[in-house]
N, C-alpha and C positions, 0 to 999 in steps of 0.2 A: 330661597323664599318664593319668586316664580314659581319652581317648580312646584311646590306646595300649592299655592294660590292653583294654579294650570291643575292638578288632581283634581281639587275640590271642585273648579270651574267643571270638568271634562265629567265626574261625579254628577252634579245637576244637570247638565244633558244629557246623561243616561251610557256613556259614553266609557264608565269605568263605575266598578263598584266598590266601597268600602273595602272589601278583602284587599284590594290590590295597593291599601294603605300600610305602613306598619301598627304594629299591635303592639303602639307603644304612650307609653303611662306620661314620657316626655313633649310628645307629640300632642296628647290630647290639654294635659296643662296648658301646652304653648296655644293653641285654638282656642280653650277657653278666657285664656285671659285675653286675648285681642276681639274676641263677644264680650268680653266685662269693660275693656273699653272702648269698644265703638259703643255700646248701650251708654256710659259716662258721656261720652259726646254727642250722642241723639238725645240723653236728656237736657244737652244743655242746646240743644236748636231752638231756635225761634218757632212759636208764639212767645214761648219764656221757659226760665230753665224752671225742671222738673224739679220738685222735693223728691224724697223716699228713692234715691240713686240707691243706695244698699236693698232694697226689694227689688226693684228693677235690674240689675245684677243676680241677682240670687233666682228671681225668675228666669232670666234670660240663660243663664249658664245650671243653672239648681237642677230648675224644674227637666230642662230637656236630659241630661243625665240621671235623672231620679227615674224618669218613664224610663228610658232606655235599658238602665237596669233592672225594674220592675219588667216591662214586656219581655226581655231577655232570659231573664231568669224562669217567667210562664213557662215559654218557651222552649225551655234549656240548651240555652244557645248562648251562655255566661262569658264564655271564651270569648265571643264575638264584643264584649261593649266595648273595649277600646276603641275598637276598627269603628263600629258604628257609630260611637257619640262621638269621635273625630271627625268620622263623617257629617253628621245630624249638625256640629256647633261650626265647622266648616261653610256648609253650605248656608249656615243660619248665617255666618258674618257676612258670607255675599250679599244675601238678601239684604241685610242691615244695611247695605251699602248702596242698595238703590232703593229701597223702603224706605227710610227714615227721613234723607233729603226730598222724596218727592213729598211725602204726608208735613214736614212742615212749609213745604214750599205754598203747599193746599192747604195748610191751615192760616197762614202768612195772606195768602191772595181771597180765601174767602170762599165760599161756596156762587156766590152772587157774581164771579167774575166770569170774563167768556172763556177761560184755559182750566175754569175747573173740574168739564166735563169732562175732558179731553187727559187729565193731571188725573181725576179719580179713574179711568177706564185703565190707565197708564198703571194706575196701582192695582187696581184689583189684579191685572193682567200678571203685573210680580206675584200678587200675593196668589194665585194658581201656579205659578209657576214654581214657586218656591214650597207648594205642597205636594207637586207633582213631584219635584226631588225628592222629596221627605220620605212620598210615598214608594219611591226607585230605592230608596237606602236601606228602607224597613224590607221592603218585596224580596233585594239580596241580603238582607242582616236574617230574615227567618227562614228561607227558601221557601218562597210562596209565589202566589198570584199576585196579580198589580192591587186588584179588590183588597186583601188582606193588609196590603202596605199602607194603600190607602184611606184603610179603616182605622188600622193604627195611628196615620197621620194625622187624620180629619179628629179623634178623640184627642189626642194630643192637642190642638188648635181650640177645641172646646175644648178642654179641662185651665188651660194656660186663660184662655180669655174670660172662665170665670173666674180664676184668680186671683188677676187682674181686677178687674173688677172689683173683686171683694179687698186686697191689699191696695190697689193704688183706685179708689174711688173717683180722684178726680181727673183721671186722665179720659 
């Protein structure tokens, strides 16, 4: 399981690419369900637990596999989504693992505190970082430029946040 975690990690710094995953069906199962439950446990963090855990689920694991197969297929590069959405839900659970504890730590402390500038700058900082991976996954899953991975990523990030939005209103 290291070893796994150590790809994924080595993946977000740019350091290896999806291909270098296997292209397998068991594989992406097993990443998706451990993003289906760290999502189960970031919604139950503090400010309070979240309702609508089966949308938040289904967003977190759904939506990034639905795009991935949709861009893939554009593309015709079908062969690639295992590798890729192993990659993409990989690198999403890292994230999930330092995103979710600091935004409730920031939602817990307040905006009015003195660590909240300091706690948001900390986040935004993940939340580039974790599209810059996005955008490394996408840039080797099409053979492209970093521009196109990152176009992909950044539409990806808007389509997901309005979804959001429109399913889980009150978050």
């Amino acid at each position: 399981m290291l070893r796994l975690a150590k790809a994924f990690w080595d993946i977000a710094l740019w350091r290896r690419t999806p291909a270098q995953l296997p292209a397998s069906v068991f594989l992406l199962v097993l990443v998706a369900a451990v993003v289906a439950v760290l999502e189960v446990a970031g919604a139950l963090l503090p400010p309070g637990p979240s309702d609508r855990i089966a949308v938040r689920v289904l967003l977190s694991v759904g939506l990034p596999l639905a795009w991935t197969w949709t861009v893939l297929s554009i593309a015709r590069h079908r062969q690639r989504f295992l590798q890729t959405g192993s990659a993409l839900l990989g690198v999403a659970a890292m994230a999930q693992l330092v995103l979710y504890p600091l935004g409730s730590l920031l939602d817990v402390l307040g905006e009015k505190s003195p660590v909240a500038i300091p706690l948001g700058l900390l986040l935004f900082v993940g939340l580039i970082w974790y599209l810059l991976a996005c955008a490394n996954i996408w840039r080797s899953a099409l053979d492209s430029g970093l521009a196109l991975g990152a176009a992909v990523a950044l539409g990806y990030l808007l389509l997901s946040i309005l979804l959001e939005q429109q399913l889980l209103p009150d978050n």
